[in-house]
N, C-alpha and C positions, 0 to 999 in steps of 0.2 A: 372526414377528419384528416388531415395532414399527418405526415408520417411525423415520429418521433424515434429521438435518439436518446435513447435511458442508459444511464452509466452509475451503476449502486457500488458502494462502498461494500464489503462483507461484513465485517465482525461488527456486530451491533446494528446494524442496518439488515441483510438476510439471515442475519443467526439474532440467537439470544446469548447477546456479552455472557452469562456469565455461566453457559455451560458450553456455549459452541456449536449449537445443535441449531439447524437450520428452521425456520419459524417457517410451516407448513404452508397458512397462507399467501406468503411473501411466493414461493415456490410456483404455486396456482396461479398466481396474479402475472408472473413472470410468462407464464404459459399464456394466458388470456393476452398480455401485452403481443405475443411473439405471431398467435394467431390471426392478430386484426393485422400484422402487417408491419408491425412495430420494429425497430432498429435492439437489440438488449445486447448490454455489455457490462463486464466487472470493473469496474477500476479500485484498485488498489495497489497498497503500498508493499503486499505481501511478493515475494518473491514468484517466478514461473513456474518453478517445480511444486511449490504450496498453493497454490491458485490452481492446477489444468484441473484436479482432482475433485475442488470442489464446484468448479464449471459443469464437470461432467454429470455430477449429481442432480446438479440446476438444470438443467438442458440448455447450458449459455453456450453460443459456440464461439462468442467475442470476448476477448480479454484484453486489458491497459493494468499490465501488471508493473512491479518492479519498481515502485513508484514514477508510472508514467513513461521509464524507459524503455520497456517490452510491449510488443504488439501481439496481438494474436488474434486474425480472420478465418470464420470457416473452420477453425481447430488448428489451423498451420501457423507455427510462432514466426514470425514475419522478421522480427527484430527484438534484436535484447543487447540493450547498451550498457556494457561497465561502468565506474566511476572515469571521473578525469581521471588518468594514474599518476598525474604526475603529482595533482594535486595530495592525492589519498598517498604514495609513499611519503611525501612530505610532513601529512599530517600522523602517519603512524612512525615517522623516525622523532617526532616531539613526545608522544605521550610514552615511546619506549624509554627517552631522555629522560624524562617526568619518573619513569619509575610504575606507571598504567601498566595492566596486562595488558592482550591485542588478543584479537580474533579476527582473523579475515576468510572472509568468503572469495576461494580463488574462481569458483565457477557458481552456475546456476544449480544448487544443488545442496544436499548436509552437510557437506564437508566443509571443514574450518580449517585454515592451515594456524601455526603458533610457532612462537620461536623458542617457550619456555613456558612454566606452565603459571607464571604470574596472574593472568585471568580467572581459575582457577581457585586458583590460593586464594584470590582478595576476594570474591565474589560467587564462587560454586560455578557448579555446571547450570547450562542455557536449559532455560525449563522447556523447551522443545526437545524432538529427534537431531543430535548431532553427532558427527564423525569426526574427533578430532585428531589431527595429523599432526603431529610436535618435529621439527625440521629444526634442531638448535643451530645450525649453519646457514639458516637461511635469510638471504637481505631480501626486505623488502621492494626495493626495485627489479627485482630478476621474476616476481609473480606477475604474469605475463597479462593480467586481466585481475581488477579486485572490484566484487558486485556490492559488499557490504563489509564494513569495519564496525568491528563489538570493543569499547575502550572499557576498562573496568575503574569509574568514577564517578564520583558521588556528586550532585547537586552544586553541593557547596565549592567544589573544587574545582569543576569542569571550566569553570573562566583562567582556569592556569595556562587552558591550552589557548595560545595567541592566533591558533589556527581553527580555531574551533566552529564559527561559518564559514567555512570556504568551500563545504560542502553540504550536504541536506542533510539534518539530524533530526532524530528523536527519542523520548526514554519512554521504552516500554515498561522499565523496572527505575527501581532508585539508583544500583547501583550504576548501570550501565546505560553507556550513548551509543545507539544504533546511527553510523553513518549510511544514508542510499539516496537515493535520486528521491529527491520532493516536488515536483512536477507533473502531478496526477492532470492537471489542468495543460502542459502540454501532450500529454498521450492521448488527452481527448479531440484534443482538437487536430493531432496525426490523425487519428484515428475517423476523425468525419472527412476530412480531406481527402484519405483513402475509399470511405464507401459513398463519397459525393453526397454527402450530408448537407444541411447548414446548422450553423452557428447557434441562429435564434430558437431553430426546433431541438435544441439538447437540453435534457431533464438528468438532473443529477441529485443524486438521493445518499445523503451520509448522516454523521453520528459524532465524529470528534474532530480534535484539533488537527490531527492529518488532515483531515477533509477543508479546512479551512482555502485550500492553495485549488482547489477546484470550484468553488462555490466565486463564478461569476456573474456579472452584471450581464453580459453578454446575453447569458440562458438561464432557466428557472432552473429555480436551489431549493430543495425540498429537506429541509431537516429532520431527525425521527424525533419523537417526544424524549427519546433517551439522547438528546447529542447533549451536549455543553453549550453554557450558555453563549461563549463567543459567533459557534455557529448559527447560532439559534439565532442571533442578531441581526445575521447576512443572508438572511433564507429568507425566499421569496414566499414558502409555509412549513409551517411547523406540523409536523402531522402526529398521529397515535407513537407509542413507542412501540420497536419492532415486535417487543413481544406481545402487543395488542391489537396485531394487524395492520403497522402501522403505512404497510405497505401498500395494501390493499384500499385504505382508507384515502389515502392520499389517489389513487390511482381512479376511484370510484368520485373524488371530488371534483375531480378536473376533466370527469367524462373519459377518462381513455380508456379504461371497459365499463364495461355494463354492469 
């Protein structure tokens, strides 16, 4: 069998969405893929520091983290690219005009820099682990590296901001627009370039609309029974949902274990 380049999404794909807890056999399968020879890597959208931890658990030692802008071979992060900045001060001196709170992520890590605590007020604290730094003196241009921007804005409003694609977003909550890098689909393809891959043997395995910007014609697109239907549409197969082995399932249909 020719080798293969597997690149799984995490949340909903090797966990169960709705506790987090990594779906056993997904884990197995992961091992069986690694032993015949197999290429296995993370991609996602999650940051470096939130992704090594749950690699290490996985026995992954490749990661396409940070959506697509971070690399990580053999366990050594290779690359991790910031936003444009010039774009992202731009876009965070409009929605401070607008009257949005901000959060910005100045490094790969908890920490949140803020100039006030508008964020906050309109919308509570980040239901994750954060470290918030409030610098009321601080402009925007002088954070020397910004990895992700937290706007506090609702659905209906968020077209206020006339800046609002000029960098990769998405909402993980109602309130708030996560700005980061959406190019999952070019870390992948860094990422075969570097271990001398090709194109045509990359398997990629997701669950939602992030996932949508990796799911190419190029390579086979494996959906989980849990994705959304948009994905579900551009998948080469629909497989079990991850909490039904869907990994497994999928991986035992196309012969790539036993």
């Amino acid at each position: 069998m020719d080798k293969k380049y597997f690149f799984f999404d995490i949340d909903g794909t090797l966990t169960n969405k709705e506790t987090g807890e990594i779906v056993e056999s997904a884990k197995m399968t992961i091992q069986q893929l690694q032993a015949q020879g197999h290429f296995v890597c993370i991609a996602t959208g999650r940051a470096y520091y939130k992704t090594k931890e749950f690699a290490k658990k996985m026995g992954i030692h490749h990661i396409v983290s940070n959506g697509g802008a971070a690399l990580t071979i053999n366990d050594e992060l290779i690359e991790n690219r910031p936003l444009d900045h010039q774009l992202a001060v731009q876009l965070c001196y409009e929605a401070d005009r607008l009257g949005y709170g901000i959060l910005i992520s100045p490094r790969d890590s908890i920490d949140v820099v803020m100039k006030d605590e508008r964020f906050i007020e309109q919308i509570g604290y980040r239901q994750e682990p954060t470290r918030y730094i409030l610098n009321r003196s601080m402009k925007f241009e002088d954070i020397e590296n910004i990895y992700k921007i937290y706007i506090a804005i609702s659905p209906k409003e968020e077209d206020r901001l006339t800046l609002k694609d000029s960098l990769g977003h998405i909402r993980f909550m109602p309130g708030c627009l996560t700005y980061q890098h959406d190019e999952k689909d070019q870390g992948i393809l860094k990422m075969i370039e570097r271990v001398n891959g090709k194109k045509e043997d990359v398997v990629v395995f997701g669950d939602d609309f992030n996932d949508l910007v990796m799911f190419k014609k190029e390579w086979t697109n494996i959906a989980m029974g849990n994705a959304c239907e948009p994905l579900k549409a551009q998948a080469t197969f629909v497989t079990k949902a991850s909490v039904d082995d869907g990994i497994e399932y999928a991986c035992r249909h196309f012969g790539w274990i036993l």
